[in-house]
C-alpha positions as CSV (number, residue, x, y, z in Angstrom):
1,X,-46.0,8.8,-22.7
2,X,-44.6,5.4,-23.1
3,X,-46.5,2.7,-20.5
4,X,-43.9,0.0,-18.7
5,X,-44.9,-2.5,-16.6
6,X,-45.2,-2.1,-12.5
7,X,-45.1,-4.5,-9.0
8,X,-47.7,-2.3,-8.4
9,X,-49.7,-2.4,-11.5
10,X,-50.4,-1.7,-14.8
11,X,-51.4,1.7,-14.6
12,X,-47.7,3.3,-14.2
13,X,-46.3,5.4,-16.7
14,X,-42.4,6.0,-16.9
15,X,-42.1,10.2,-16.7
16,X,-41.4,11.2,-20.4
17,X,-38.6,13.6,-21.8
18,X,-40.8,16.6,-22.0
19,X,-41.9,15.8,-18.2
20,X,-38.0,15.6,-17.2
21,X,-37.1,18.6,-18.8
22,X,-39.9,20.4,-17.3
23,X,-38.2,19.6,-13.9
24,X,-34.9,20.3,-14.6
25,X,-35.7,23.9,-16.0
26,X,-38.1,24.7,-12.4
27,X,-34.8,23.4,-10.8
28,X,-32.8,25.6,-12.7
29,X,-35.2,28.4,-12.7
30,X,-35.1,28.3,-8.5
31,X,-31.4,27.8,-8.4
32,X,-30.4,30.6,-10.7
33,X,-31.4,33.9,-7.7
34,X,-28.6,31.5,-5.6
35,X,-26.1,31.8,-8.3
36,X,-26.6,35.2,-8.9
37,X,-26.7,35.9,-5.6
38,X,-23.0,34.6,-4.7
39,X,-21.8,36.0,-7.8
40,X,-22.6,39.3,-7.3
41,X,-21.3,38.3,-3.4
42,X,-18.2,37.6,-4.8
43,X,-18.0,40.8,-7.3
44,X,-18.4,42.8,-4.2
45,X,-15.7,41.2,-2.5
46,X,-13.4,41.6,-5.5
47,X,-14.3,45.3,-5.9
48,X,-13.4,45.4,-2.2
49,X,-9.8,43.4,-2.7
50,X,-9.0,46.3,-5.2
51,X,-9.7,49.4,-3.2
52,X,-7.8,47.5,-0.3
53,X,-4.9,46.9,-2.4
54,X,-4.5,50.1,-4.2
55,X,-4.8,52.2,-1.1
56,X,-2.1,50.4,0.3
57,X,-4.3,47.8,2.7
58,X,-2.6,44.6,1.5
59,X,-3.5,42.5,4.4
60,X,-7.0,42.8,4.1
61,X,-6.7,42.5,0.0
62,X,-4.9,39.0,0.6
63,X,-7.7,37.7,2.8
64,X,-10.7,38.9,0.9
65,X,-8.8,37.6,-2.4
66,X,-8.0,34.2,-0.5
67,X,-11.6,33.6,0.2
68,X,-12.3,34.4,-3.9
69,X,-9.3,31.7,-5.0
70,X,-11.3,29.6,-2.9
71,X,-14.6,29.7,-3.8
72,X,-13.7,30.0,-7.4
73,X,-10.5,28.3,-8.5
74,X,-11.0,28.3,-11.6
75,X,-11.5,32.6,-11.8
76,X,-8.5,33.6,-13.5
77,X,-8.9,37.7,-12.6
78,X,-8.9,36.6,-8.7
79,X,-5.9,34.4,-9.0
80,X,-4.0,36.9,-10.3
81,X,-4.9,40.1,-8.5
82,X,-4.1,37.5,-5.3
83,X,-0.5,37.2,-7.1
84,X,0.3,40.7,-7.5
85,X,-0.5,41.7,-3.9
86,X,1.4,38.2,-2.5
87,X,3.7,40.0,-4.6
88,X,3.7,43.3,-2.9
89,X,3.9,41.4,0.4
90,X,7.2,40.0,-0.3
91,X,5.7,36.3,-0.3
92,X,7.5,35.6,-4.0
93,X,7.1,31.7,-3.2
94,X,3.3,32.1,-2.9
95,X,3.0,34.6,-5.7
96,X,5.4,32.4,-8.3
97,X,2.6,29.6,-7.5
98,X,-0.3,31.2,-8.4
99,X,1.3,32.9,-11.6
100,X,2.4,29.1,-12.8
101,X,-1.2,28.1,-12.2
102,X,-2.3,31.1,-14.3
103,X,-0.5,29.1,-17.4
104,X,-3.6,27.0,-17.8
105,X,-6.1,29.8,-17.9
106,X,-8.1,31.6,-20.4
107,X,-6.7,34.9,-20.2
108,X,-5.9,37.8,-22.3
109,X,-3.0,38.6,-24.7
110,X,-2.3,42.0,-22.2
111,X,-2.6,39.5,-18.9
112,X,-1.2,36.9,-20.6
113,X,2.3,38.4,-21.6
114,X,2.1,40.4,-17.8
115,X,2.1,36.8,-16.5
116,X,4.9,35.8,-18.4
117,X,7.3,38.6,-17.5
118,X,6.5,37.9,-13.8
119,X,7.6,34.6,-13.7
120,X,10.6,34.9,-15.9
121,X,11.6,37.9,-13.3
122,X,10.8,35.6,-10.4
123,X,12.5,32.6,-12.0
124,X,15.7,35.0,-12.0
125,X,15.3,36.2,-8.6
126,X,18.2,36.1,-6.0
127,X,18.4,36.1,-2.4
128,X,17.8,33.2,0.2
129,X,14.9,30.9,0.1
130,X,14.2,28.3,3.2
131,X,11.9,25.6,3.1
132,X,11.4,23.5,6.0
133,X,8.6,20.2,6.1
134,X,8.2,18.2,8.9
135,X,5.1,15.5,10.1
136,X,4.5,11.9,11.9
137,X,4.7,9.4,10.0
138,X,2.9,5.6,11.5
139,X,4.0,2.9,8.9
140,X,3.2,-0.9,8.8
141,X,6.2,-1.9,8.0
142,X,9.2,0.5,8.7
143,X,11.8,-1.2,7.5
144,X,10.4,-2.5,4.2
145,X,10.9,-5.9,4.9
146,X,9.3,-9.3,4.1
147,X,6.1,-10.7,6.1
148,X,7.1,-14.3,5.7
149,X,8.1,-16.2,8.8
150,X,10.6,-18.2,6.8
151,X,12.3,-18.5,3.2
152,X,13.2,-21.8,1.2
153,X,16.5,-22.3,0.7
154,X,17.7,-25.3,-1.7
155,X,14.3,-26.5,-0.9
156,X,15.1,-26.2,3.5
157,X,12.8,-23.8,5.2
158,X,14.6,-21.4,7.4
159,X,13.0,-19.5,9.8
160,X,13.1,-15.6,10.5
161,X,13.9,-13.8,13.3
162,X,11.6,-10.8,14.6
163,X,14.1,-8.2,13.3
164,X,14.5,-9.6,10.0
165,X,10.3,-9.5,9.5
166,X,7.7,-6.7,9.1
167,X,7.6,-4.2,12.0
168,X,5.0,-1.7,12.5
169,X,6.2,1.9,13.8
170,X,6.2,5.8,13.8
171,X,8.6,8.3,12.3
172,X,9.4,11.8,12.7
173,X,9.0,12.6,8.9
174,X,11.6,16.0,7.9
175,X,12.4,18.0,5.7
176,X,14.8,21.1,5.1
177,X,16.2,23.7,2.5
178,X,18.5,26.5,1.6
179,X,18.7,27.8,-2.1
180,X,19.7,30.8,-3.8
181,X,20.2,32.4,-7.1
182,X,22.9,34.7,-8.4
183,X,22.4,36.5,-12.0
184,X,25.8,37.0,-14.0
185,X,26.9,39.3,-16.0
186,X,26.8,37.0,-19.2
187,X,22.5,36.1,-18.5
188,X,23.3,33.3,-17.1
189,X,22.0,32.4,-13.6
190,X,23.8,30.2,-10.8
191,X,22.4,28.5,-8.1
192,X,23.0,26.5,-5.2
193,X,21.6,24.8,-2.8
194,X,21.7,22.9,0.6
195,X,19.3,19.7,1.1
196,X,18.0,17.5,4.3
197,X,15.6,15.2,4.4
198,X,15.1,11.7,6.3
199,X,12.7,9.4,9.0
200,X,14.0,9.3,12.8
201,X,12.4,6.4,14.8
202,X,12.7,5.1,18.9
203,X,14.6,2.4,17.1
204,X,17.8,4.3,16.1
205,X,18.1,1.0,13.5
206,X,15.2,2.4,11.3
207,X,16.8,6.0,11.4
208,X,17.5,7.3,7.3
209,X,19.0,11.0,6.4
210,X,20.0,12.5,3.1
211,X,22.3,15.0,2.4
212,X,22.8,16.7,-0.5
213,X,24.6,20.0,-1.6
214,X,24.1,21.0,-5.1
215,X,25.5,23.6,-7.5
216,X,24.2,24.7,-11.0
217,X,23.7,26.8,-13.4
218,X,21.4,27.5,-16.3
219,X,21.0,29.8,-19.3
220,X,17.6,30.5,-21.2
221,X,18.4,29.9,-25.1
222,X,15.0,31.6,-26.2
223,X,11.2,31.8,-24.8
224,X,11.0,27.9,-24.8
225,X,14.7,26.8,-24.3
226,X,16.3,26.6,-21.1
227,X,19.7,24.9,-20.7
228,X,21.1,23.7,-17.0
229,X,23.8,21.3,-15.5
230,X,25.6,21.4,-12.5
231,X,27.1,19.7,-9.9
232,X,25.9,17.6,-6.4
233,X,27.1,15.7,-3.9
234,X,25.6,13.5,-2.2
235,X,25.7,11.4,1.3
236,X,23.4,8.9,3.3
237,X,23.6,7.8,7.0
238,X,21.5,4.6,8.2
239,X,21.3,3.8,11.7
240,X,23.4,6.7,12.1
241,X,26.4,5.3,10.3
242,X,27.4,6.6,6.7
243,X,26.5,4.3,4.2
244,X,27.5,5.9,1.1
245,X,28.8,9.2,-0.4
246,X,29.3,10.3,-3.6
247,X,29.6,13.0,-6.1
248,X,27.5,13.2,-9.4
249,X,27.1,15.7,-13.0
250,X,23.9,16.1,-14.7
251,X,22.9,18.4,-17.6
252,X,18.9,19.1,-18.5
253,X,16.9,21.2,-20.5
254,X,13.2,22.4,-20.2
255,X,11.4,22.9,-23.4
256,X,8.1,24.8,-23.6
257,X,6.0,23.1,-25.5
258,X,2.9,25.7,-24.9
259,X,1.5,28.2,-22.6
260,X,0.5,25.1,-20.4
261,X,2.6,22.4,-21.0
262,X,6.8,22.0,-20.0
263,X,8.4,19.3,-21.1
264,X,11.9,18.3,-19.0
265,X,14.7,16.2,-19.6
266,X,17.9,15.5,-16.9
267,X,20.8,13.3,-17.3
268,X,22.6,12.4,-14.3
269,X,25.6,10.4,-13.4
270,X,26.8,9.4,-9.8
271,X,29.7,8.3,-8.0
272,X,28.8,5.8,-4.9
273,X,31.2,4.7,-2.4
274,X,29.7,2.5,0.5
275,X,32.4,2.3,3.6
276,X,30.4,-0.4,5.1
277,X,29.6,-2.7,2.0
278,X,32.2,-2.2,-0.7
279,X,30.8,-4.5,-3.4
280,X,28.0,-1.8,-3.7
281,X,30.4,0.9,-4.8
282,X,30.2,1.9,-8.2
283,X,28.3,4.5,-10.7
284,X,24.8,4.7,-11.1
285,X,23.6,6.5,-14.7
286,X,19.7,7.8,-14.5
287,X,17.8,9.7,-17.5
288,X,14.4,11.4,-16.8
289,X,11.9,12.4,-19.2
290,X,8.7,14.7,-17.6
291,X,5.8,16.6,-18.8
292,X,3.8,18.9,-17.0
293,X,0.4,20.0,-18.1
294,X,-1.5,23.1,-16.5
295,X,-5.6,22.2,-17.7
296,X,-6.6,25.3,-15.7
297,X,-5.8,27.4,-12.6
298,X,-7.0,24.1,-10.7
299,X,-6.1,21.2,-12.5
300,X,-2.4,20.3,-13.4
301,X,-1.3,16.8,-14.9
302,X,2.3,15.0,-14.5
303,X,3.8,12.4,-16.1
304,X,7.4,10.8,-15.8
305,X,9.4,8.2,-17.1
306,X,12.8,7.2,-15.7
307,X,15.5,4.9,-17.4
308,X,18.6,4.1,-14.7
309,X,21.6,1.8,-14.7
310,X,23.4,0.9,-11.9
311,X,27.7,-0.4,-12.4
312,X,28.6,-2.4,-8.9
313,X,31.4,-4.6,-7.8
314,X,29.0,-6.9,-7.4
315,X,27.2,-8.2,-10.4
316,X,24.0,-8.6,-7.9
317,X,24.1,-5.4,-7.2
318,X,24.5,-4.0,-11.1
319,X,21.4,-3.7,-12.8
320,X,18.9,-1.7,-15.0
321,X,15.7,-0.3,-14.1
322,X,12.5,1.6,-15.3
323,X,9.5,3.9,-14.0
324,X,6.8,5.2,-14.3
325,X,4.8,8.0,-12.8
326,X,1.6,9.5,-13.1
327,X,0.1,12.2,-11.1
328,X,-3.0,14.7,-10.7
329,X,-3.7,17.7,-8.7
330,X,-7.0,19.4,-8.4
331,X,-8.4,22.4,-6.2
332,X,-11.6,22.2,-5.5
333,X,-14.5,25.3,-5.0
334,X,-13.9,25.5,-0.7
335,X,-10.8,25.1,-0.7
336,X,-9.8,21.8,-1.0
337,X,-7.0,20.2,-2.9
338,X,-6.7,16.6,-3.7
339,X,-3.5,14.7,-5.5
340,X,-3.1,12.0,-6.7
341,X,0.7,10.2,-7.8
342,X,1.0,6.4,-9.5
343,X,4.4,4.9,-9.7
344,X,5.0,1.6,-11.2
345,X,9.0,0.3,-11.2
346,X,10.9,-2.7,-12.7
347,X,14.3,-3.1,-11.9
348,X,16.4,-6.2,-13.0
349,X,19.5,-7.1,-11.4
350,X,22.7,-8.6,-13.8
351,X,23.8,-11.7,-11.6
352,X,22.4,-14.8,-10.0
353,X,22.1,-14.9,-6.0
354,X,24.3,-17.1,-4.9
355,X,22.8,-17.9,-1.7
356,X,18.8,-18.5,-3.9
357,X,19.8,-19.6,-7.2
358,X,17.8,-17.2,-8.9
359,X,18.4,-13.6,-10.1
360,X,16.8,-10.7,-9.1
361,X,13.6,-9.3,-10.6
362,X,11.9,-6.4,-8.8
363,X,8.4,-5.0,-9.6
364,X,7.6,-2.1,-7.2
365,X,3.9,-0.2,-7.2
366,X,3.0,2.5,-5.2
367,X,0.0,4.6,-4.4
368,X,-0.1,8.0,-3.5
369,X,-3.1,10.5,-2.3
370,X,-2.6,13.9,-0.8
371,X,-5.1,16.3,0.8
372,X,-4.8,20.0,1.9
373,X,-7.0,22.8,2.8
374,X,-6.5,26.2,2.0
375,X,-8.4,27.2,4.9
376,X,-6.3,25.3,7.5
377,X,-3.0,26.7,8.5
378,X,-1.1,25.7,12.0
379,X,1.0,29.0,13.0
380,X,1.8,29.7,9.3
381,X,2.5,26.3,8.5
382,X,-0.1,24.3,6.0
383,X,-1.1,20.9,6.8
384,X,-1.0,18.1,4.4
385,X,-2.8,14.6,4.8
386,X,-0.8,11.8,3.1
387,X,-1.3,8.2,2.6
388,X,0.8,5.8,1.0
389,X,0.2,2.5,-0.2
390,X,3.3,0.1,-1.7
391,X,4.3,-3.4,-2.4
392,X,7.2,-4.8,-4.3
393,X,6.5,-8.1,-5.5
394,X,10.3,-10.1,-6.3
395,X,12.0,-13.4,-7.4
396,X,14.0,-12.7,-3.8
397,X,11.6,-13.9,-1.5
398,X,13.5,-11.4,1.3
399,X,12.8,-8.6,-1.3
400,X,9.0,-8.6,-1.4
401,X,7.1,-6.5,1.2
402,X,3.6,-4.0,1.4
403,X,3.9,-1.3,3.5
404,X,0.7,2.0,4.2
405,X,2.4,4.8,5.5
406,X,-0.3,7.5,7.0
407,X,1.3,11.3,7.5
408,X,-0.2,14.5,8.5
409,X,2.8,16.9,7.4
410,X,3.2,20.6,8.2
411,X,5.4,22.6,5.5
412,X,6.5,26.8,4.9
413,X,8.3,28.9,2.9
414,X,10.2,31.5,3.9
């Protein structure tokens, strides 16, 4: 062994490889009756699952297979035998999730192709599905607007008013859904689908809903080519007063690159009218480029870029503009589930403010982390911590603002 120098001394030696090694196989050799131990805990429990599901006790199959996805996410045989019998139940929402995460795993050609067949079935499956999300919502600065107490003007300072500053706040966050799917003759499959989602504040001058009705209809080309386009429409109340409405057209694909990675691409065009503020009206062109990446059962990957060009009355309102997303979501042995989202925009605006002299340039980051246990449920509704963090940074002095957002939301499927 090699000697080093001490505060204590020179008699010290530094432990040696051999010496280290020696440790980490006693550790290894005292851990391993542990492992063992919950593993052939957990083959019990499976071998119970399966009796309980084939004689027709699905409840208590679900819960013992729950507690298995839990402690091992990553166990493709436990995922899926969960799947069939959410399955069985009628829970197709719950079952189609666990099949996608099944894309990423190391399974066999006979499960693999089983897999496959369930989700294109599901994928086709009609009837009503209804989602509903709700949560509050404290933000530091509801409105988005600037913390400055005043903004140069042809080199005058002008001060702000209260209302026109950063205001702290809580929202009723909400969220709702209707879809369904009809199969036609020709293979084809239509669907359509009613959309609500907004922030309702004490201040009826923060309040923000979306509308959206939507009708489309796609057609699978071959095992990694699906068409779609369709229809929406579009409307958006603030305050409680309409401020635009519009209809739009998009066509997209979906490409399957592998067994674990989809690759997406939507074109969209809409039509804006703004009652209220007519020089806004005009049509607003976005494409969308995504990939998503199942690793394994508990790790999937997102990416997303986004070009978009905006036609107004107003040249200050006309623009171009570009993002960037990046996202991560991992389930963890016990249950939990962390994700992660990045989003970097630029957006660049045509004219020159008349009112600044200068033309708008926007640079918008945002920070994104969610957390959820599968262990915690509130009367059938899972609760989902999320924080936000954003700031826009702009040659419009009014344009630049930072804003944390903090939400505990509860969501289901039914």
């Amino acid at each position: 062994m090699t000697a080093f120098k001490s505060r204590r001394g020179r008699g010290a030696h530094a432990p040696g490889p051999l010496f280290l090694r020696l440790i980490c196989v006693i550790v290894l050799l005292l851990a391993a009756p542990a492992f063992a131990q919950t593993a052939d805990r957990q083959a019990m429990a499976f071998e119970q699952a399966r009796q309980a599901a084939s004689t027709g006790r699905l409840d208590e199959a679900q819960a013992l297979l729950e507690r298995l996805v839990t402690l091992s996410p990553d166990t493709p045989g436990y995922r899926l035998a969960l799947a069939e019998v959410l399955l069985r139940q009628g829970q197709t929402d719950r079952a189609f999730f666990h099949y996608s995460q099944l894309e990423g795993a190391a399974l066999g050609p006979r499960d693999r192709a089983h897999v496959a067949q369930r989700l294109a079935v599901m994928r086709r499956s009609e009837g009503w599905k209804l989602r509903l999300s709700f949560g509050l919502v404290p933000q530091t600065n509801v409105g988005k607007r600037t913390s400055a107490d005043s903004i140069d003007i042809g080199g005058i300072d002008f001060a702000l008013d209260a209302k026109s500053r950063e205001q702290s706040g809580v929202g009723l966050a909400f969220a709702a859904g209707a879809s369904r799917a009809v199969t036609l003759r020709s293979g084809s499959v239509l669907r359509f689908g009613l959309q609500a989602q907004g922030y309702a504040y004490n201040d009826r001058s923060f309040n923000d809903l979306r509308l959206r009705a939507s009708l489309g209809l796609e057609r699978v080309m071959s095992q990694t080519l699906l068409l779609e386009g369709g229809l929406v429409h579009n409307t958006r109340f603030l305050a409680d007063k309409r401020f635009s409405t519009g209809p739009g057209l998009w066509l997209g694909a979906q490409v399957k690159l592998s067994r674990q990675s989809l690759l997406t691409l939507r074109g969209q065009t809409d039509w804006q009218r703004h009652p209220t503020a007519p020089g806004l009206d005009g049509m607003r062109h976005a494409l969308v480029l995504g990939l998503r990446h199942q690793a394994s059962p508990s790790l999937s990957m997102t990416a997303q870029l986004g070009l978009d060009r905006t036609e107004a009355r107003q040249d200050t309102q006309s623009g171009k503009g570009v993002s960037l997303t990046l996202g991560a979501r991992k389930q963890w042995a016990g249950g939990l589930t962390l994700g992660l989202d990045l989003t970097q925009r630029q957006e660049r605006r045509d004219g020159t403010e008349p009112l600044f002299g200068v033309r708008r340039d926007d640079r918008t980051t945002s920070v994104t982390l969610r957390a959820s246990h599968r262990s915690f449920t509130v009367s059938g509704y899972a609760p989902t911590l999320e924080i936000t963090r954003e700031q826009r940074r702009s040659t419009l002095a009014p344009a630049r603002y930072r804003n944390t957002s903090v939400g505990i939301f509860l969501s289901r499927e039914f």
